[in-house]
C-alpha positions in Angstrom: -24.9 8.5 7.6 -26.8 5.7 5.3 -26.0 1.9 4.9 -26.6 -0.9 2.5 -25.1 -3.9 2.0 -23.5 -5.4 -0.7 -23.0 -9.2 -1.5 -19.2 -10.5 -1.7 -19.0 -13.6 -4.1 -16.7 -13.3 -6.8 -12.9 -14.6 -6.1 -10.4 -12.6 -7.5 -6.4 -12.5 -7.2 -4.7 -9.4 -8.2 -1.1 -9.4 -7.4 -0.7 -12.8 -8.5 -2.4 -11.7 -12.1 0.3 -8.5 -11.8 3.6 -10.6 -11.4 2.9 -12.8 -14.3 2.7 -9.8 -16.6 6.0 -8.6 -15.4 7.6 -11.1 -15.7 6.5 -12.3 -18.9 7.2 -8.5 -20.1 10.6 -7.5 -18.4 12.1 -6.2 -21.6 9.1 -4.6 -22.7 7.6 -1.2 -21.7 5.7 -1.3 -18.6 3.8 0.7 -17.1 1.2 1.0 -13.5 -1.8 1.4 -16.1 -0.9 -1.4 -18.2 -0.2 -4.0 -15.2 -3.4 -2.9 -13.7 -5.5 -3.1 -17.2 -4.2 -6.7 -17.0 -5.0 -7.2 -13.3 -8.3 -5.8 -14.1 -8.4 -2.8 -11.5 -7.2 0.5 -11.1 -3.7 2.0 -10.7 -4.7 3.1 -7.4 -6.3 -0.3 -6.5 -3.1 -2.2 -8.2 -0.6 -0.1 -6.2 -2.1 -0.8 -2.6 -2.9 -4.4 -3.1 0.2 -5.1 -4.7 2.3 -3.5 -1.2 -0.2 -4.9 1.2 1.0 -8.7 -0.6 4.1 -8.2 -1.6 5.8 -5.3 1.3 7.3 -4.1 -2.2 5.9 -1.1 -4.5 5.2 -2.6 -7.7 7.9 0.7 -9.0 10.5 -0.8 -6.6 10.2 -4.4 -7.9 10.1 -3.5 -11.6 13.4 -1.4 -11.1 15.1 -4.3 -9.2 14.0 -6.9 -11.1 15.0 -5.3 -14.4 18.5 -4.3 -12.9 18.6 -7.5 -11.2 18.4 -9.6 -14.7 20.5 -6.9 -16.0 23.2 -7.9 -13.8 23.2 -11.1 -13.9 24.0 -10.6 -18.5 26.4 -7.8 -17.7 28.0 -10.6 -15.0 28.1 -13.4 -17.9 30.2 -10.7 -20.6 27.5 -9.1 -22.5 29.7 -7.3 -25.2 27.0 -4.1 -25.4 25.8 -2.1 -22.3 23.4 0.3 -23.7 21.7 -3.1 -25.2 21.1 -4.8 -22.3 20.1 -0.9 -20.7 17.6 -0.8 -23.8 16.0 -4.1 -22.5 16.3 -3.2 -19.2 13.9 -0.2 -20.2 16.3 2.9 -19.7 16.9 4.9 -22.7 20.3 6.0 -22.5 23.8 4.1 -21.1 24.0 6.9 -18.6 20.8 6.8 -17.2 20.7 2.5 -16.8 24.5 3.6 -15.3 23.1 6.2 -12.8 20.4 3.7 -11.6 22.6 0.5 -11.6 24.9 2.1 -9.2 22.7 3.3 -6.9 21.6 -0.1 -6.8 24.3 -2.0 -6.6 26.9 0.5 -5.3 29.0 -0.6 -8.5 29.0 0.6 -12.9 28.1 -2.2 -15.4 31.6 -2.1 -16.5 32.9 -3.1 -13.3 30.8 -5.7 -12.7 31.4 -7.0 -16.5 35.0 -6.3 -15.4 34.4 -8.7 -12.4 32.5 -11.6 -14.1 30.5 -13.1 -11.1 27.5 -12.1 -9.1 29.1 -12.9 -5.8 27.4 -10.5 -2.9 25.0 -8.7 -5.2 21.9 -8.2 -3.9 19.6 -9.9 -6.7 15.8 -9.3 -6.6 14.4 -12.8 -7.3 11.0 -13.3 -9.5 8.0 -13.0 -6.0 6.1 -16.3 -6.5 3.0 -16.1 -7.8 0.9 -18.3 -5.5 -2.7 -17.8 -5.0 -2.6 -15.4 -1.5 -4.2 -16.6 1.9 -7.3 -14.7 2.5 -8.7 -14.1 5.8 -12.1 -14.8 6.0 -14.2 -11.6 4.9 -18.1 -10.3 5.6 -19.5 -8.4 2.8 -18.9 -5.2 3.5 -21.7 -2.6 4.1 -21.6 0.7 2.0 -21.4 3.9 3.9 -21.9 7.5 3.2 -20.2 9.5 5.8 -19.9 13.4 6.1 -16.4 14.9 6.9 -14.5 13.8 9.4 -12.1 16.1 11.1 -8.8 14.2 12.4 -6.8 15.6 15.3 -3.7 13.1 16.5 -0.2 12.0 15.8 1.3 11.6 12.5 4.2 9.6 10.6 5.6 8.7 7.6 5.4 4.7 7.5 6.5 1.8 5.1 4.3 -0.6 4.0 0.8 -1.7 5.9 1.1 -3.3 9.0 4.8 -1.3 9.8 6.3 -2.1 13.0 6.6 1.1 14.4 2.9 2.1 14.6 2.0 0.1 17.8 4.6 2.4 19.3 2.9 5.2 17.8 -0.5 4.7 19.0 1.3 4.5 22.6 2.5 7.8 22.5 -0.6 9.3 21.7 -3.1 7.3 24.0 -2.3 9.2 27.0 -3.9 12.3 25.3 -7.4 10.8 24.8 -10.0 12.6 27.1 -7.8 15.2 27.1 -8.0 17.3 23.9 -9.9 19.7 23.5 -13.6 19.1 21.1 -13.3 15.3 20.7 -16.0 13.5 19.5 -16.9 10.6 21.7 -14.0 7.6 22.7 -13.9 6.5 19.2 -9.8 6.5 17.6 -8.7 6.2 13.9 -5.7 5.0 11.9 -5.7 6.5 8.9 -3.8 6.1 5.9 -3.4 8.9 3.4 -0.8 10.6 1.3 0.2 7.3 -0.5 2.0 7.6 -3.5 1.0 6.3 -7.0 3.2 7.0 -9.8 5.3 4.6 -11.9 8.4 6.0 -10.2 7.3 6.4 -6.6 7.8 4.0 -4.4 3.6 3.4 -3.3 4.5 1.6 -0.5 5.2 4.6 1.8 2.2 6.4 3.7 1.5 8.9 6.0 -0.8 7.3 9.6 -2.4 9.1 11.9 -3.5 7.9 15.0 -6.0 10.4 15.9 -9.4 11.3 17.3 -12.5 13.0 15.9 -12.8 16.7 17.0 -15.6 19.7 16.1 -12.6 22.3 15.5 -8.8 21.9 15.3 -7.5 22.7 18.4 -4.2 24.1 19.2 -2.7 22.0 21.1 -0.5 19.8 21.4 1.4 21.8 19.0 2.8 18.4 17.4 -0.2 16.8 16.6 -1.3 16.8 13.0 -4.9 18.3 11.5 -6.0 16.3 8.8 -9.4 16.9 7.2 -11.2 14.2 5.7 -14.1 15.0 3.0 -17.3 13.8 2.7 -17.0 9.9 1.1 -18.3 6.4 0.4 -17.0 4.0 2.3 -16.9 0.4 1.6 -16.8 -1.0 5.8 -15.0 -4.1 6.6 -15.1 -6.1 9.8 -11.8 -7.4 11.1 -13.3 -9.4 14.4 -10.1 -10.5 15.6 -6.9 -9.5 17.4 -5.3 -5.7 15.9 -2.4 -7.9 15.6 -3.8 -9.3 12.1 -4.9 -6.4 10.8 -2.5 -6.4 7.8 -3.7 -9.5 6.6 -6.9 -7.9 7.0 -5.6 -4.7 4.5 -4.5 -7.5 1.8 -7.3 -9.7 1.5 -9.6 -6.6 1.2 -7.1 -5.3 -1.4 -6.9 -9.1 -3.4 -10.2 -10.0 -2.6 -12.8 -8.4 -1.1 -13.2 -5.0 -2.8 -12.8 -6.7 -6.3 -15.1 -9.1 -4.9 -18.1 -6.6 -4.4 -17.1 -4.7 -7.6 -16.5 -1.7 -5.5 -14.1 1.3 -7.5 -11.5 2.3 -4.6 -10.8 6.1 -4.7 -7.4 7.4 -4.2 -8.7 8.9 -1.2 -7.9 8.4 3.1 -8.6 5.2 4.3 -8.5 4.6 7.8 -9.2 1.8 10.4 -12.3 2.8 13.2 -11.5 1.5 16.7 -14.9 2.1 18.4 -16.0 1.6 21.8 -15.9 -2.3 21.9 -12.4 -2.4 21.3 -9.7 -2.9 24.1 -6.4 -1.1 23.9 -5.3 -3.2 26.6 -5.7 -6.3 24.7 -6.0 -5.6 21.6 -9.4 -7.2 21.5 -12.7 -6.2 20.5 -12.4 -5.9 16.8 -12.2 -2.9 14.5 -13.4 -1.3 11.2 -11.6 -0.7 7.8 -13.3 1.9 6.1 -11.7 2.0 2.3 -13.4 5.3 0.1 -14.8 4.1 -2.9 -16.9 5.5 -6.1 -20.2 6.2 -5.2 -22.8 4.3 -7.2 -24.6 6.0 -10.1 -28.1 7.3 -8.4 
């Protein structure tokens, strides 16, 4: 494993960047490369920070926003459907039907029919504020060889989902007890995260695990996940686990762009070594986020 460190001065807002884009081009064709051309980073990088701010996908709030708007013409008579479909960015009247009553649980003609919005679940414009950062070190650039992941696994929605805590107390009792860990050090790792224009990036699988030498077989349950050799840009987060999502979103909106680090669409996963108290929750943690190796 080698380490250097990198300086962090450079303030950069990403999400904010992204919203004004679509709003200021809701009838025009959008797409994740084009928002992220304009927020100045990757798809991938666009898609994480953009959940980790907003708990949306930036797929889920174009579709709603569009629909939303859509509703609201539809609502006030338009005389043409497949126009306001067109503008809504679906190129037929049965597709922009398909979508808007899966929606809204209701067709454009009958809400047309029904001439008011009363108990429709509009998606509203997010406000574009400048985000709160937490306070971020410059983080130190790792290489590390693969890392073999033994532990408990779930689909989750969004950073910082409820249900993890839960899921890390399920699978503490097991520590010491399987079979080829690697020291007392855990990991939460994120990976399988979607990142299309029609998936909904927010969703991603977590494993709470441990580092082993081989997969074991048991518990049966547990998940085997294999980690290559990477890059890692590290970031402290010195304070409680409790706000470690706020951690994830300034690192998305500020810090990586900050160090003009490339993230790779690659696991990322948070290191809870030997200081850290599961008791407490104390003790601080690492966020290791894979990243494009500098150019030797």
């Amino acid at each position: 494993m080698s380490v250097s460190k990198l300086s962090n001065t450079q303030t950069v807002s990403i999400t904010p960047k992204a919203l004004w884009y679509i709003e200021s081009h809701l009838s025009s064709e959008l797409s994740l490369d084009a928002v992220a051309e304009i927020a100045g980073v990757s798809r991938f990088h666009l898609s994480r920070a953009f959940a980790a701010s907003t708990g949306s996908s930036l797929a889920t709030y174009l579709r709603t926003r569009r629909l939303s708007e859509a509703a609201k013409i539809l609502a006030h008579g338009a005389p043409d459907i497949l126009a306001v479909a067109l503008d809504a960015g679906y190129g037929s009247h049965e597709a922009f039907t398909r979508a808007f009553r899966q929606h809204f649980n209701l067709t454009p003609d009958q809400l047309r029919a029904r001439a008011n919005l009363q108990d429709i679940p509009l998606q509203e414009p997010f406000k574009m504020d400048q985000p709160k950062y937490n306070p971020l070190a410059a983080p130190r650039l790792v290489k590390r060889e693969a890392l073999l992941i033994f532990g408990l696994s779930r689909r989750c929605r969004n950073l910082g989902d409820p249900s993890i805590p839960s899921q890390w107390n399920s699978f503490v009792p097991h520590l010491g007890h399987i079979d080829g860990q690697i020291g007392s050090v855990t990991y939460g790792v994120i990976y399988n995260s979607a990142e299309s224009d029609d998936e909904d990036s927010s969703h991603y699988d977590y494993i709470c695990g441990v580092e082993v030498r081989d997969f074991p077989n048991h518990p049966a349950e547990f998940t085997r996940l294999r980690i290559p050799p990477q890059t890692y840009a590290v970031f402290d987060h010195p304070g409680h686990v409790s706000g470690i999502a706020s951690t994830w979103k300034s690192i998305w909106e500020h810090g990586l762009p900050a160090s003009a680090l490339q993230a790779l669409a690659a696991p990322a996963f948070e290191r809870y070594g030997e200081n850290f108290d599961g008791r407490t929750g104390l003790g601080g943690l690492e966020i290791w986020i894979p990243v494009k190796a500098a150019a030797a």
